[in-house]
KEZA-819345 format. One record per residue: x negated, y negated, z negated of N, C-alpha, C in turn. Coordinates in steps of 0.1 Angstrom, whole numbers, plus 2048, in hexadecimal, padded with zeros to 3 digits. Each point is the difference from the previous one (the first is absolute). Layout:
XYZXYZXYZ
...
//
This chain:
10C48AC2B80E8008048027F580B
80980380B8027F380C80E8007FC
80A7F77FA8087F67FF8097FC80F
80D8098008057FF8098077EF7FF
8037F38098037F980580D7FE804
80B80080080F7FB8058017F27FB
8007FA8138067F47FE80F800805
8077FB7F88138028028027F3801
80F80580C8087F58037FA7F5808
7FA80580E7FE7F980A8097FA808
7FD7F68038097F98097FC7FC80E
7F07FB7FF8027F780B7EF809806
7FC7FA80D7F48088077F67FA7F5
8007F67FC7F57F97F87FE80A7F2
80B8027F87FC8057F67FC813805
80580780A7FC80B8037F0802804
7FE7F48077ED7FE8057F98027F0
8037F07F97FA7FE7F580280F7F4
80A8098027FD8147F67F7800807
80480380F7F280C8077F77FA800
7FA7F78057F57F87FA7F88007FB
80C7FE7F37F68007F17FC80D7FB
80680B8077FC80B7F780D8097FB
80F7FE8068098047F480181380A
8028047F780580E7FE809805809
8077F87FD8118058078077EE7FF
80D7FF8048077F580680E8057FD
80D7F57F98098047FE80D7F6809
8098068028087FA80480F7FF7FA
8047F77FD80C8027F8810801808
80580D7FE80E7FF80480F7FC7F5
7FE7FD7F48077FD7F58047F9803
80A7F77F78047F37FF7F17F97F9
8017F28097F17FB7FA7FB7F6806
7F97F67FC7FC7F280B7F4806809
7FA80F7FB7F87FF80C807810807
80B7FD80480B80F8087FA7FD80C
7FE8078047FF7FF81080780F805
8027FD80E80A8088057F580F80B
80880F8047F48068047F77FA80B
8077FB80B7FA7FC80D7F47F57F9
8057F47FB7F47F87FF7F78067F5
7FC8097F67F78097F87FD80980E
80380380A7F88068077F67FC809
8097F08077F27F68017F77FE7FB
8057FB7F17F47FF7F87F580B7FE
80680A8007F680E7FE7FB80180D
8017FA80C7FB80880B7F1800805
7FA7F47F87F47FE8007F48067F4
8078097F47FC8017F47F480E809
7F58037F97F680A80980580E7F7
7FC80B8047FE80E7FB7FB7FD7F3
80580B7F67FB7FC7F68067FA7F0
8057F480A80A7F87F88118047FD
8058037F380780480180F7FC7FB
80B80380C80B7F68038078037F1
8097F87FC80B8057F580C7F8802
80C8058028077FC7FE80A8007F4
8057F57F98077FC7F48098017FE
80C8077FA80C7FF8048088037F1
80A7FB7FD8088077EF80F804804
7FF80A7FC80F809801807800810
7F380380680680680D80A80880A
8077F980A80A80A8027F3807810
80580D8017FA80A8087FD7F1810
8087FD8048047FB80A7F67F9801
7FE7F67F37F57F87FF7F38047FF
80280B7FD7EB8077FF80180780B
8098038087FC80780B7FC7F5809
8097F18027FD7F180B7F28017FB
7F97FD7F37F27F97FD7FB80A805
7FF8107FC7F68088047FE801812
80C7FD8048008008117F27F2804
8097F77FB7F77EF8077F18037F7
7FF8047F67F27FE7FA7F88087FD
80380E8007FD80A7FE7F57FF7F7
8067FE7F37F57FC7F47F78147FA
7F67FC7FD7FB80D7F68098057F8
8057F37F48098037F380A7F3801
80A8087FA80E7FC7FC7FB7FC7F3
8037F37FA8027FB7F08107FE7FD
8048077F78077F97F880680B7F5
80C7FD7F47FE8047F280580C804
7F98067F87F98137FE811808804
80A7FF7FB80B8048008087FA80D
7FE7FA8068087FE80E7F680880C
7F88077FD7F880D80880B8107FF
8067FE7F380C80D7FE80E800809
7FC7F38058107F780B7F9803811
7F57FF8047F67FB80A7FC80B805
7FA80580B7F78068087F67F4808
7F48077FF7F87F480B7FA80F80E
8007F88097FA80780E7F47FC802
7FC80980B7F28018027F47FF7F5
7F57FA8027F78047F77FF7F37F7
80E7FB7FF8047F47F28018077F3
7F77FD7F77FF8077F18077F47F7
8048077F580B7F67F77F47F97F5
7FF7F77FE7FA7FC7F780D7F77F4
7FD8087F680E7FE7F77FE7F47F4
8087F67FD7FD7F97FA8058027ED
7FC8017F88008007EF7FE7F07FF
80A8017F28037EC7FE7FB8007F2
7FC7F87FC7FB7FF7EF80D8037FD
7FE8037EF80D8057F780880D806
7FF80380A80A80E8027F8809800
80980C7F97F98128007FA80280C
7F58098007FD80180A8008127FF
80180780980180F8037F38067F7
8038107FE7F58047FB7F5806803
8048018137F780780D8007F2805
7F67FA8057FD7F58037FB7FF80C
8067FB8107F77FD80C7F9804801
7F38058097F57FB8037FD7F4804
8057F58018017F380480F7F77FF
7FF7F67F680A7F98007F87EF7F9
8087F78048017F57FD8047F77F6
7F97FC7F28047F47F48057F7804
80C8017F98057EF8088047FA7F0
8037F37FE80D7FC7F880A7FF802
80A7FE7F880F8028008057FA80A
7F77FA8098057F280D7F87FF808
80280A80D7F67FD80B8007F0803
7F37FE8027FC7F18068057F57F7
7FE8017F38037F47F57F77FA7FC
7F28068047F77FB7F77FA8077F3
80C8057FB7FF8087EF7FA8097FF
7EF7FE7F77F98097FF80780C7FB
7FC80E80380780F7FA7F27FB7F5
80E80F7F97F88067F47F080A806
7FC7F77F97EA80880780280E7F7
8047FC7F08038107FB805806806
80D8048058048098067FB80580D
7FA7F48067FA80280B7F280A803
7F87FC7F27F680B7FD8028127FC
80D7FA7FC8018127F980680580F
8097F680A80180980C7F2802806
7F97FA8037F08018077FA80A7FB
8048047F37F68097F9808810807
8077FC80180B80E8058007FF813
7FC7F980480180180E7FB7F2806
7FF8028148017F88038057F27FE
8007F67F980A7F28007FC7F5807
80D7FB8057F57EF80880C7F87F7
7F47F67F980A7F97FD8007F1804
8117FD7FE8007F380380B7F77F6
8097F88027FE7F57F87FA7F67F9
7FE7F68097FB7F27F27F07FF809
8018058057EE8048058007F2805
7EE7F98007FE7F58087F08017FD
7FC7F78067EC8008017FF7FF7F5
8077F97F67F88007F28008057F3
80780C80880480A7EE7FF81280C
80180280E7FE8088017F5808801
7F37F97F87F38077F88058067F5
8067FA7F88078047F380A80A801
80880280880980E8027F7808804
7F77FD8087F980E8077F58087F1
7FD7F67FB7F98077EF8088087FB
80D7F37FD8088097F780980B802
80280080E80680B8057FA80A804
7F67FF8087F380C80E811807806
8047F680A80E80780A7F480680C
80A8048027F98028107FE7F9809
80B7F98018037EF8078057F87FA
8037F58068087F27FD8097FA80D
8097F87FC80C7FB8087FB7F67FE
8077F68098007F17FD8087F880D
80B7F57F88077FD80A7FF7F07FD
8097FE7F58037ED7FA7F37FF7FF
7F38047FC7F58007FD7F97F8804
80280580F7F67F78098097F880A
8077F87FC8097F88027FE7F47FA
8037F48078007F27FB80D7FB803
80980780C80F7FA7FE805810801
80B8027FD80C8107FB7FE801810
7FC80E80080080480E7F97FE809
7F67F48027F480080A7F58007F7
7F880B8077F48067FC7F37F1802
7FA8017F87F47F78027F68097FD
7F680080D7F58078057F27FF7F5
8017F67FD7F37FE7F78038077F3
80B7FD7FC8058087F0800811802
80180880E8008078087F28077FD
7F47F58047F88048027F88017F1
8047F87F77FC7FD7F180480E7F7
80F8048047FF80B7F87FC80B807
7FF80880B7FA8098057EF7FE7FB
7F77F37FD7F67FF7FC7FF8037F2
80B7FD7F87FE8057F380580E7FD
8088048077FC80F7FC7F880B804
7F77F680B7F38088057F28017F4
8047F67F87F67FB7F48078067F7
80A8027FA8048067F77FD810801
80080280E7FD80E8057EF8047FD
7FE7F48067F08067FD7FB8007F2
8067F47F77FA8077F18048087F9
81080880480280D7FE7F680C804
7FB7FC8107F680B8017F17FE7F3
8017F67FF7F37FC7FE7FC8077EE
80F8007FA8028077F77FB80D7FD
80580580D8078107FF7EC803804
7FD7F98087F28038047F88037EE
8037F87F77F87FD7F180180E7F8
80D80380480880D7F67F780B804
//
């Protein structure tokens, strides 16, 4: 299995080098209320150097049209993030796919995504989600999850979970909102190792 990568809530050219770099997946940008918000024009600077491949996301909760149409203009991300039910309010354009977000503790539908997002009850708090629930989504589909993630327990979600991917934002942070590159590069290393002794498993079976 390869372990998809999202590093969220970029701010600056430094922490965008230090994802692509190291290895990340995809790259997230936050339009919410939030210490790491950035606005569409500067997330498209930021993104303007990101290579093929890598893929944009933009972050957003209870979006008005007006606003996902500005981001998708300046940034023209792959996927739209944000919670599963403000997609019933939304249309996205062009080849922008919704990537819907599920919060610990709430119902979740009985036809499930092909792709959606674990979060906890609080984007960008820190607060690890429920891994239970997080597993029975994985087991049912696509999941990337996130909350609480950081280099030294995101071995341990990827066991207990097998998501498809992982988020990570306070994580790799040493002050609220600026990314530090080394913690950057620390967890993208540990879930390359966590990855590989899942394969290394599945190789035994």
């Amino acid at each position: 299995m390869s372990i998809l990568v999202k590093i969220c809530g970029l701010t600056s050219p430094e922490g965008v080098c230090a994802a692509v770099d190291g290895g990340a997946n995809a790259v997230g940008f936050v339009f919410a209320e939030s210490v790491r918000k950035t606005d569409p024009r500067t997330a498209a600077r930021l993104a303007a150097e990101i290579p093929p491949g890598v893929v944009k996301v933009a972050v957003m909760r209870h979006p008005s049209q007006t606003q996902v149409d500005e981001v998708i203009e300046h940034l023209q991300p792959e996927f739209l993030q944000t919670d599963a039910e403000d997609f019933d309010q939304i249309s996205l354009a062009g080849p922008c796919r919704p990537l819907p977000v599920f919060r610990a503790g709430r119902p979740w539908p009985d036809r499930l995504p092909g792709l959606l997002l674990f979060e906890g009850p609080v984007s960008g708090s820190g607060e690890v989600a429920d891994w239970r629930q997080a597993r029975a989504l994985a087991g049912r589909t696509r999941t990337v999850l996130a909350g609480g993630l950081r280099p030294g327990n995101v071995g341990e979600a990827i066991r207990a979970v097998r998501p498809y991917g992982v988020d990570v934002s306070s994580g790799v942070e040493s002050v609220p909102g600026v990314k530090t590159p080394s913690l950057i590069r620390e967890f993208i290393g540990a879930v390359r190792e966590a990855e590989k002794q899942l394969n290394s498993i599945g190789d035994r079976l």
